[in-house]
C-alpha positions in Angstrom: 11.5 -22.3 18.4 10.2 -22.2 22.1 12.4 -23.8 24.8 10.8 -25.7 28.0 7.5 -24.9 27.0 7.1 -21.3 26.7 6.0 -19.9 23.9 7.9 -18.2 20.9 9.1 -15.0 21.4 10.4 -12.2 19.5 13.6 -9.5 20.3 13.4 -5.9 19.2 16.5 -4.0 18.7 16.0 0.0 19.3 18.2 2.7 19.7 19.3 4.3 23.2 20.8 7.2 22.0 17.5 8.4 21.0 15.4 7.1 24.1 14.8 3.5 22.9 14.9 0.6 25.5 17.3 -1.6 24.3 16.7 -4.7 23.9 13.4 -5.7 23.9 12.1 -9.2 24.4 8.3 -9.4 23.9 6.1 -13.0 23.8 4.1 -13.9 20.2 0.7 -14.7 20.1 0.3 -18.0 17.5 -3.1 -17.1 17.4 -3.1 -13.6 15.9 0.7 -13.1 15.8 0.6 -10.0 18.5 3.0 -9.0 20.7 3.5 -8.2 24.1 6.4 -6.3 25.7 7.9 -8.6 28.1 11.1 -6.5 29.3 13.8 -4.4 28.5 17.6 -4.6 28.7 19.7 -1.5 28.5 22.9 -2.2 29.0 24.5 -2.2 25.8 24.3 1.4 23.9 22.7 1.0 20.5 21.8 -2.6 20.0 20.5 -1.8 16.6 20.3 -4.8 15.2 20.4 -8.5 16.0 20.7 -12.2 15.5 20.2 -15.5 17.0 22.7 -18.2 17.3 21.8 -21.7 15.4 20.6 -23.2 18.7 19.1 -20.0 19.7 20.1 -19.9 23.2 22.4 -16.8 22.6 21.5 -13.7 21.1 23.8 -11.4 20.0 23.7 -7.4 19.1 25.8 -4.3 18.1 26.4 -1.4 19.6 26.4 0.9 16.5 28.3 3.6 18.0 31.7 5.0 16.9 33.4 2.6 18.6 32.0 -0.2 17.3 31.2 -3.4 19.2 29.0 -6.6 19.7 27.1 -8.3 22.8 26.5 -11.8 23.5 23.2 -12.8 25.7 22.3 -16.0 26.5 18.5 -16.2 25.9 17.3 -19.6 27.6 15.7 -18.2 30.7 12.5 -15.5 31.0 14.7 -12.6 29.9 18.3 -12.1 28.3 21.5 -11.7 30.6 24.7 -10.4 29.6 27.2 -13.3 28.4 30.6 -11.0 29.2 31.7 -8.3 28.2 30.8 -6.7 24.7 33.9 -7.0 22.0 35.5 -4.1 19.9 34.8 -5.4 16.2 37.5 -2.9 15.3 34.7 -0.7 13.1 33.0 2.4 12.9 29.4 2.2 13.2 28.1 -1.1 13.4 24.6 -1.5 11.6 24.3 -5.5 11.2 25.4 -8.7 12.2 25.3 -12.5 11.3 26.3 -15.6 12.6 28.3 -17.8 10.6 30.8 -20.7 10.2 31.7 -20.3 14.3 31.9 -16.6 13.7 29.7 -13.3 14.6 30.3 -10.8 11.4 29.4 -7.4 11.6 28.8 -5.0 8.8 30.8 -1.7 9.9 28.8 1.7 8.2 30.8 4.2 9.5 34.3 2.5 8.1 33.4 0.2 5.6 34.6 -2.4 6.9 33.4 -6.6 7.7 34.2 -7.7 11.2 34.8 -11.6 12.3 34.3 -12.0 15.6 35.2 -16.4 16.3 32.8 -17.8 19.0 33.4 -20.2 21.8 32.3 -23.5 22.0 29.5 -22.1 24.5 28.4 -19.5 22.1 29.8 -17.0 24.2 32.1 -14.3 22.4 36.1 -14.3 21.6 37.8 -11.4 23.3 38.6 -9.6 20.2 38.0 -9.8 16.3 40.2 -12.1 14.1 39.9 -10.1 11.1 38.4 -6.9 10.0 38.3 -6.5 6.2 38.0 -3.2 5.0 36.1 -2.2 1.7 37.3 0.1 -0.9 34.9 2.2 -3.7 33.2 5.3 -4.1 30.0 6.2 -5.5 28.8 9.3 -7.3 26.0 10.3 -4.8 27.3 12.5 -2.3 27.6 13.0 0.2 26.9 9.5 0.8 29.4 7.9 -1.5 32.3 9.8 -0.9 33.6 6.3 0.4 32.9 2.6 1.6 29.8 2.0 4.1 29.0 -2.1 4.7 25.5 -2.3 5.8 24.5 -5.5 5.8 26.4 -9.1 6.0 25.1 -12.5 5.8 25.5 -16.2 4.6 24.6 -17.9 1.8 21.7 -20.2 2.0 23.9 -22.6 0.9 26.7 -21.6 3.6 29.8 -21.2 1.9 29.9 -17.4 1.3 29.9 -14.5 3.7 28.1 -11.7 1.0 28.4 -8.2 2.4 26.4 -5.2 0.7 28.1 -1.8 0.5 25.4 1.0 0.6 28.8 3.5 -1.0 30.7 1.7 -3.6 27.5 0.1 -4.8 28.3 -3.4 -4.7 28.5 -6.4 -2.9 31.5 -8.7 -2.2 31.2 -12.3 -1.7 34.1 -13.8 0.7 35.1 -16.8 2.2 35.9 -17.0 6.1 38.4 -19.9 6.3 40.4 -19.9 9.7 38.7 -16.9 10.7 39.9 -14.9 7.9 37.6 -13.0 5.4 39.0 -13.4 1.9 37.9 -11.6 -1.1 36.5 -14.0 -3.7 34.4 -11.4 -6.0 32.6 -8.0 -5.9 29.7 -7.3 -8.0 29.2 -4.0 -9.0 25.6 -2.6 -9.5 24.3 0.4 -10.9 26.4 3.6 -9.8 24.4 5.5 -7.4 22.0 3.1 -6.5 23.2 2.7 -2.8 22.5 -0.8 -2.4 21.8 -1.4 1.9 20.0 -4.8 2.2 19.7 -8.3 0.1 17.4 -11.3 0.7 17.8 -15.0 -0.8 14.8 -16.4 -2.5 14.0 -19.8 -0.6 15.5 -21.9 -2.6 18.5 -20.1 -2.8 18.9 -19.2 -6.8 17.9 -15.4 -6.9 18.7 -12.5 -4.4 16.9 -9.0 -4.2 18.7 -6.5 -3.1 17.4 -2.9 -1.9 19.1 0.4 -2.9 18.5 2.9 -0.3 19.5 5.7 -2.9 16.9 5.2 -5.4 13.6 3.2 -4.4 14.2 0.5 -6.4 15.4 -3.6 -5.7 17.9 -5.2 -7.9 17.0 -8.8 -8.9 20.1 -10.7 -9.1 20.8 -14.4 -9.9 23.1 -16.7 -7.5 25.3 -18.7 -8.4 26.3 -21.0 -5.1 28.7 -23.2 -6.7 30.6 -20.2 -8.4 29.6 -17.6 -5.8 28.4 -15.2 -8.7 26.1 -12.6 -8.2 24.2 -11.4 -11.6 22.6 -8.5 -11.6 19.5 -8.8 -14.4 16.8 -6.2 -14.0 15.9 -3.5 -11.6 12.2 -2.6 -10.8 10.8 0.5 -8.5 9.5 0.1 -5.5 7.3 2.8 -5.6 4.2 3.9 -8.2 5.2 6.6 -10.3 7.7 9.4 -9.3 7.6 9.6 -5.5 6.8 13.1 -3.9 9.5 14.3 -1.5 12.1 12.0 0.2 12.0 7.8 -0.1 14.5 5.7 1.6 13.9 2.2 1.3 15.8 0.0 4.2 14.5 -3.5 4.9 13.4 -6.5 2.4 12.5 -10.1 3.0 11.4 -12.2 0.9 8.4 -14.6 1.4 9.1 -18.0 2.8 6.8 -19.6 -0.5 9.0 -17.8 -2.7 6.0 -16.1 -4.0 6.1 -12.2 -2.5 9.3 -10.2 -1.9 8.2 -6.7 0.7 9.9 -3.5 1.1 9.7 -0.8 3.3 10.6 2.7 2.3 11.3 5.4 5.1 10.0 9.2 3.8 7.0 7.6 2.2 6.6 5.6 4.9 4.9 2.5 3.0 5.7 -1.5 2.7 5.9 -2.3 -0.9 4.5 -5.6 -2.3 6.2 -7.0 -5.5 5.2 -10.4 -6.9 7.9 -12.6 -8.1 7.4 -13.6 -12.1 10.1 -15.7 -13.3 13.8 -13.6 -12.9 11.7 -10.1 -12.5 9.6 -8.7 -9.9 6.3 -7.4 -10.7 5.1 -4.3 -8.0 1.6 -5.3 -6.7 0.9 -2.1 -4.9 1.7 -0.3 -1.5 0.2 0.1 2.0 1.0 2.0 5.2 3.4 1.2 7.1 1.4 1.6 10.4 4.1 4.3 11.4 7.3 6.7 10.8 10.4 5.8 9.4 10.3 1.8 9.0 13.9 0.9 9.5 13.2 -3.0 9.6 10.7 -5.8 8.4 10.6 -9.3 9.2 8.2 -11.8 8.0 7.1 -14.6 10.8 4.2 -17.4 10.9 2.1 -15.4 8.4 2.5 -12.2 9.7 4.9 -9.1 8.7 6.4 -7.1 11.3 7.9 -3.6 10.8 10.0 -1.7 13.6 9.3 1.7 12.9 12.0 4.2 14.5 10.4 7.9 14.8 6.9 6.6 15.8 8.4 4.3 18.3 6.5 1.0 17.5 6.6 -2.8 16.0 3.5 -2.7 14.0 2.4 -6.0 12.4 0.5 -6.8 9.8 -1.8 -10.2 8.6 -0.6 -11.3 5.2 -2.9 -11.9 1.9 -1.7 -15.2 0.9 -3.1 -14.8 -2.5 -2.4 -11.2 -3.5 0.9 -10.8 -0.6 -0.8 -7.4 0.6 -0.3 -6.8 4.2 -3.6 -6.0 6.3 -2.5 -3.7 9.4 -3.3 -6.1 12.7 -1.7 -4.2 15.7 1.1 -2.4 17.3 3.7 -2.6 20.5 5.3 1.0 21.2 9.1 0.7 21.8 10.6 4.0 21.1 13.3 4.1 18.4 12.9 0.6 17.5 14.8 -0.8 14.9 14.7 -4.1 14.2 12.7 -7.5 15.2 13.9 -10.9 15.0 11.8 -13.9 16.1 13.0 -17.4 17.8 
């Protein structure tokens, strides 16, 4: 999307508390998908992660601190500018967010908790949350399970569901959010200790991966839309052979073909390329990840971006479209980075 003629750009979340810039807004090159660091906004601790609204002239981020809160920017001039004051979403630790049926959703770490958060008419942000549903659940790895942690929220592709994926009662819970409440419709539990953190939809909707952060594996997992039933039916490893020292995997995406699903895994600092067969996924191999500690991937217009948070870069990297391997193409520094998103 590019609005009155300028080109498409692309916002990088970091982390202030560890020297990152806050929100960085940076232009896209179509021809070779580079970036350029445009500016940096740093009024809003810990913008971690963010999210467009459906017209994308707001942009909207946490501030994953104890506290818990999100900011609204509007985004339809050279560089964002605060739209009020940021919210209290009522959670510990906000580490994603989503926009969906007139409502900003966070996914709460720290409490284990789901945020709404209703939007105005102008996109701009109610003054408080209108619901904040809390998750319940252990796991058996500790000291990471000892309770609830929601890392991730989204939508549906079909738009009915709010599907929220708990990292400590290895899970996820699908929910409606009818009159801004979040209502429990079903959990789905997966594989005790896993420590599932992210999921992406296939394109069409019909299968989701999700990515356990305990174990560097994804869980393939058919959806049901009309039921909103999440079926777990295999799990494959992410990485060749028995890793040596520490993996933890964090972001996935799947290819917009359908084709590929990638994976970054933090420790052994490599993107992971599976090919989908069918309801499994088949590992193709591993590369690089062009830095330390890949918190974040995003695929956009052929390319793969990865915001890597201890080397302090948003490397990118040109995509194989027969094979899916990514082929290392540049880098931006922005220190502590931790997520890209892309008009």
């Amino acid at each position: 999307m590019t609005h009155g003629g300028r080109g498409q750009r692309a916002f990088i979340g970091s982390f202030t508390a560890a020297g990152g810039p806050g929100v960085v807004t940076a232009s896209v090159d179509p021809r070779d998908g580079a970036l350029t660091v445009l500016s940096g906004l740093d009024g809003v601790p810990d913008p971690s992660y963010l999210a467009l609204s459906p017209s994308g002239g707001m942009l909207y981020a946490v501030s994953e601190t104890a506290e818990g809160a999100v900011a609204a920017f509007r985004v339809d001039g050279d560089s964002p500018e605060p739209a009020g004051q940021p919210v209290p979403v009522g959670g510990n630790g906000p580490t994603h967010l989503t926009v969906h049926a007139g409502h900003v959703l966070t996914a709460n770490y720290g409490s284990g908790s789901v945020s709404a958060v209703p939007l105005r008419p102008d996109g701009t942000l109610a003054s408080a949350a209108s619901d904040v549903f809390t998750h319940s659940g252990a796991g058996p790895h500790t000291p990471r399970q000892q309770g609830p942690h929601a890392h991730q929220v989204q939508p549906d592709p079909s738009g009915r569901w709010a599907v929220s994926v708990d990292l400590g009662t290895d899970s996820v819970r699908v929910c409606t959010l009818t009159g801004g409440r979040l209502v429990l419709h079903r959990e789905i539990a997966l594989r005790p200790g896993s420590g599932p953190r992210h999921l992406a939809f296939n394109p069409d909707g019909t299968y989701a991966y999700i990515v356990n952060e305990l174990t560097p594996t994804i869980t393939v997992c058919r959806w049901d839309a009309t039921d909103g039933l999440l079926k777990p039916l295999s799990e494959v490893r992410l990485l060749p052979g028995s890793p040596d020292g520490d993996a933890y995997p964090s972001g996935i995406v799947a290819s917009p073909d359908g084709r590929f699903v990638w994976a970054a895994t933090r420790g052994e600092d490599v993107l992971s390329v599976l090919a989908v067969d069918g309801d499994a996924l088949r590992l193709v191999g591993t590369v690089p990840c062009g830095g330390h500690w890949p918190r974040a991937i995003t695929a956009s217009g052929g390319y793969l971006y990865v915001a890597n948070e201890r080397s302090g870069d948003v490397t990118w990297f040109a995509l194989d479209p027969a094979t899916g391997l990514p082929s290392r193409a540049g880098s931006i520094r922005v220190p502590a980075a931790s997520c890209v998103i892309f008009e």
